[in-house]
Backbone bond lengths (Angstrom), bond angles and torsions (degrees), N, CA, C in turn:
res aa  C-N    CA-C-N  psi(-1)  N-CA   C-N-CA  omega(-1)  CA-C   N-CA-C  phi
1 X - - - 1.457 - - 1.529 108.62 -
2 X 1.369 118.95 131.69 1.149 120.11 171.41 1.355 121.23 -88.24
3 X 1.349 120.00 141.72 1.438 115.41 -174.62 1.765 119.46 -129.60
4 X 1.338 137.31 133.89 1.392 117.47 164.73 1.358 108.10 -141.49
5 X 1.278 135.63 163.74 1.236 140.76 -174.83 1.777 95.43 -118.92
6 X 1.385 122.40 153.36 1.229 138.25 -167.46 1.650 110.58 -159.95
7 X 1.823 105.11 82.88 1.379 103.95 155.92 1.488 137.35 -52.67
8 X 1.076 109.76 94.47 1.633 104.91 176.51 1.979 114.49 -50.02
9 X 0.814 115.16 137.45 1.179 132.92 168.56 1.832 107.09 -48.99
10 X 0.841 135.31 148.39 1.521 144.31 -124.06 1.252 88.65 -58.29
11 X 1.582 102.83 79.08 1.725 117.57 149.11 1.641 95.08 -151.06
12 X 1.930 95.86 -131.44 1.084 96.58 -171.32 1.643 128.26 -108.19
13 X 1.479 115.31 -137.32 1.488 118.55 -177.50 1.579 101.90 -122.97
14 X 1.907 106.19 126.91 1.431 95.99 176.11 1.336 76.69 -116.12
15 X 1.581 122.06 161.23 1.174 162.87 -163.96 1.496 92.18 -158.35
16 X 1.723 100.30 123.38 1.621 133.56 163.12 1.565 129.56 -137.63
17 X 1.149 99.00 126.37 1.622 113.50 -168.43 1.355 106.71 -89.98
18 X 1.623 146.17 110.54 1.260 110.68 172.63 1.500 101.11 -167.00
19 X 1.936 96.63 141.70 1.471 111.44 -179.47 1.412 99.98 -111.75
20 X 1.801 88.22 144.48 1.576 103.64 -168.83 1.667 89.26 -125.78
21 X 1.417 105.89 169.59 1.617 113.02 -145.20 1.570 103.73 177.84
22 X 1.570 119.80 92.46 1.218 130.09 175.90 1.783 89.96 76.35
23 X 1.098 129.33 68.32 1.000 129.86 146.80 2.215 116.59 69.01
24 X 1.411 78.54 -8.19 1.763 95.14 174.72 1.530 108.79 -116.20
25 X 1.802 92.05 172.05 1.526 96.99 -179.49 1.940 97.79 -97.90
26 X 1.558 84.88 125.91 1.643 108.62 173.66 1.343 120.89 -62.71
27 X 1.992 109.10 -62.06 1.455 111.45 -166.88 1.825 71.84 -145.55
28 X 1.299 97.21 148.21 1.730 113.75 153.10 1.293 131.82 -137.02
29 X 1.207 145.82 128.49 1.500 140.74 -166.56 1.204 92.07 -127.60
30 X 1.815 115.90 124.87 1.374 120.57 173.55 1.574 95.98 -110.70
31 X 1.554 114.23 145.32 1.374 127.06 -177.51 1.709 99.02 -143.94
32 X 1.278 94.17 167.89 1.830 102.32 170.83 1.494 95.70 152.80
33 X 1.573 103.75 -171.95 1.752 110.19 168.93 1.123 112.53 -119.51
34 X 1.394 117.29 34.48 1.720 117.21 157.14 1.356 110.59 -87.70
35 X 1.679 98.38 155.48 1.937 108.19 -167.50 1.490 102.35 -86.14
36 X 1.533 111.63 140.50 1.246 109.28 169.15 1.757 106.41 -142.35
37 X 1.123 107.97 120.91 1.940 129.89 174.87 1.236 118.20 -114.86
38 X 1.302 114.06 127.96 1.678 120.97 -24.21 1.379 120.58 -61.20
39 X 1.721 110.35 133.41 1.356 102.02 174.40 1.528 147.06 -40.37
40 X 1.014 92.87 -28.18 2.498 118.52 -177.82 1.006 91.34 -51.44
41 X 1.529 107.70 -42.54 1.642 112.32 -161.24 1.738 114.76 -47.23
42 X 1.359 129.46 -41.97 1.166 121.09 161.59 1.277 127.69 -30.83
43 X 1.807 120.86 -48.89 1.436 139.03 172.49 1.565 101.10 -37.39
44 X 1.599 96.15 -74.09 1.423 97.62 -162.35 2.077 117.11 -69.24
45 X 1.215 110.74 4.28 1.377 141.59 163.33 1.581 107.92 -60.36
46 X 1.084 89.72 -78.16 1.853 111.89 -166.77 2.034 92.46 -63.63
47 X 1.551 115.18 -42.37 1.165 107.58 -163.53 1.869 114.11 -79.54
48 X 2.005 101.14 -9.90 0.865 100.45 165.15 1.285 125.53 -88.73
49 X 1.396 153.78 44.28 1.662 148.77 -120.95 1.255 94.84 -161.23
50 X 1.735 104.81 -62.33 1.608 112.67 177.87 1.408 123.04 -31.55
51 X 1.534 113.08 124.38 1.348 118.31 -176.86 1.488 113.43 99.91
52 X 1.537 106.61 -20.50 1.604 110.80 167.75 1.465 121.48 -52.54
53 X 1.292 113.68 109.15 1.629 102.87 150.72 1.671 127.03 -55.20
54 X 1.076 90.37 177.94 1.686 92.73 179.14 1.620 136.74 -74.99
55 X 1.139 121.12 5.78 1.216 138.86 135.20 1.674 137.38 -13.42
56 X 1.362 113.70 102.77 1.718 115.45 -141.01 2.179 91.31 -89.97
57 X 1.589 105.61 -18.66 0.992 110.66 178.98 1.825 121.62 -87.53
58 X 1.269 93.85 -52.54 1.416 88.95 159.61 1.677 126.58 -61.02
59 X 0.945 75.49 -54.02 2.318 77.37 174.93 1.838 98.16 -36.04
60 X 1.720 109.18 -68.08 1.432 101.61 174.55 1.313 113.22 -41.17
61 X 1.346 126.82 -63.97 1.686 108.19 -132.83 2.064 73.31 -68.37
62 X 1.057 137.61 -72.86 1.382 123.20 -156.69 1.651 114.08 -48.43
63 X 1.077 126.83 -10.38 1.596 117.69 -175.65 1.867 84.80 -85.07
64 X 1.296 121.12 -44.88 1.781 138.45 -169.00 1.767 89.40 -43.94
65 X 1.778 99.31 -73.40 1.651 112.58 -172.70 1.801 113.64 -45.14
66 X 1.430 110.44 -49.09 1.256 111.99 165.45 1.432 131.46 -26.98
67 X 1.590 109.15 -71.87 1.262 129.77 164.14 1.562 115.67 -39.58
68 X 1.128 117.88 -41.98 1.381 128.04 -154.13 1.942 97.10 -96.89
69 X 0.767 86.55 -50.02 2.134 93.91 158.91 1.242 107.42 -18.88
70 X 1.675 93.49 -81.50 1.719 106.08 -172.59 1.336 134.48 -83.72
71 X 1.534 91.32 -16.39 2.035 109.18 168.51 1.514 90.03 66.96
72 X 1.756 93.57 59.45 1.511 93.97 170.47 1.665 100.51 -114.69
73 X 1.408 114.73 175.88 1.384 117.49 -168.35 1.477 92.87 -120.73
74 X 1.427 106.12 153.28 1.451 130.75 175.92 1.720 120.38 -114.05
75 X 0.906 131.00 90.00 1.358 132.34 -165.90 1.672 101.11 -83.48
76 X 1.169 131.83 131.41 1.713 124.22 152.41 1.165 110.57 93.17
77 X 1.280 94.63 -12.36 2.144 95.48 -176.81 1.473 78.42 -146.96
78 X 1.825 96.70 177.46 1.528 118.05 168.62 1.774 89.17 -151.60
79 X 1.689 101.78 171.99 1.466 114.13 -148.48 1.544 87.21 -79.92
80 X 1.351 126.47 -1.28 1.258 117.78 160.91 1.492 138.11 -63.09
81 X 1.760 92.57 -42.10 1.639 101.51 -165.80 1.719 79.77 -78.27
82 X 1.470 129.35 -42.26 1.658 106.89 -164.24 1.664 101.66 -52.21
83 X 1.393 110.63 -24.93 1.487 102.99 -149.58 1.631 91.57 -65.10
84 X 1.214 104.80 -36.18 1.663 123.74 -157.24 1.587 101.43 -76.88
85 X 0.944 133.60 -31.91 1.660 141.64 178.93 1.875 93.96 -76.22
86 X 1.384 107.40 -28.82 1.610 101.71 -167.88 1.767 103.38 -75.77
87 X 1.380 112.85 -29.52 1.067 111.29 -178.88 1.702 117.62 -98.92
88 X 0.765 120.43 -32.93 1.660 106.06 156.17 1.663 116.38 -55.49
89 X 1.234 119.16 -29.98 1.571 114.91 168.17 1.770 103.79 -67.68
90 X 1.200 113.17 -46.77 1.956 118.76 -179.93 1.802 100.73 -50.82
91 X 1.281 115.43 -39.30 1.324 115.54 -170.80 1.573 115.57 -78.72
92 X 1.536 108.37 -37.73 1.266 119.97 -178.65 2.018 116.61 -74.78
93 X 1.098 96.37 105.53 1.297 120.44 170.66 1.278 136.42 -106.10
């Protein structure tokens, strides 16, 4: 499992867990201490990713679309820095 942590710049800490498999993302677990409402919303986040290639833009615009689905709020991070924590974990081997 690959793992990296990604301090956002005067916010918070995302922490990402993630196995990749034929060139896509397999399983992903996003963690950190930024606020997210409604919380599930991560679930359906992480459950939307699967099948992602490695792509720092696509990962965003779908973590962005996610959010925007449920008209949930992101406190401390934005669907960028996750995107950006997702890919230093893709790199880390």
């Amino acid at each position: 499992m690959r793992e990296a942590n990604y301090k956002v710049p005067d916010g918070k800490l995302v922490k990402v867990k993630l196995e990749v498999a034929s060139g896509r993302i397999a399983k992903v677990k996003i963690l950190g201490d930024f606020f997210l409402h409604p919380e599930e919303t991560i679930f359906e986040i992480e459950e939307s990713l699967i099948g992602h290639a490695g792509d720092i833009d696509s990962i965003k615009r779908s973590i962005a679309q996610k959010l925007a689905d449920v008209d949930a709020t992101l406190i401390g991070a934005t669907a960028a820095d996750i995107a950006k924590a997702i890919m230093l974990a893709w790199e880390a081997k």
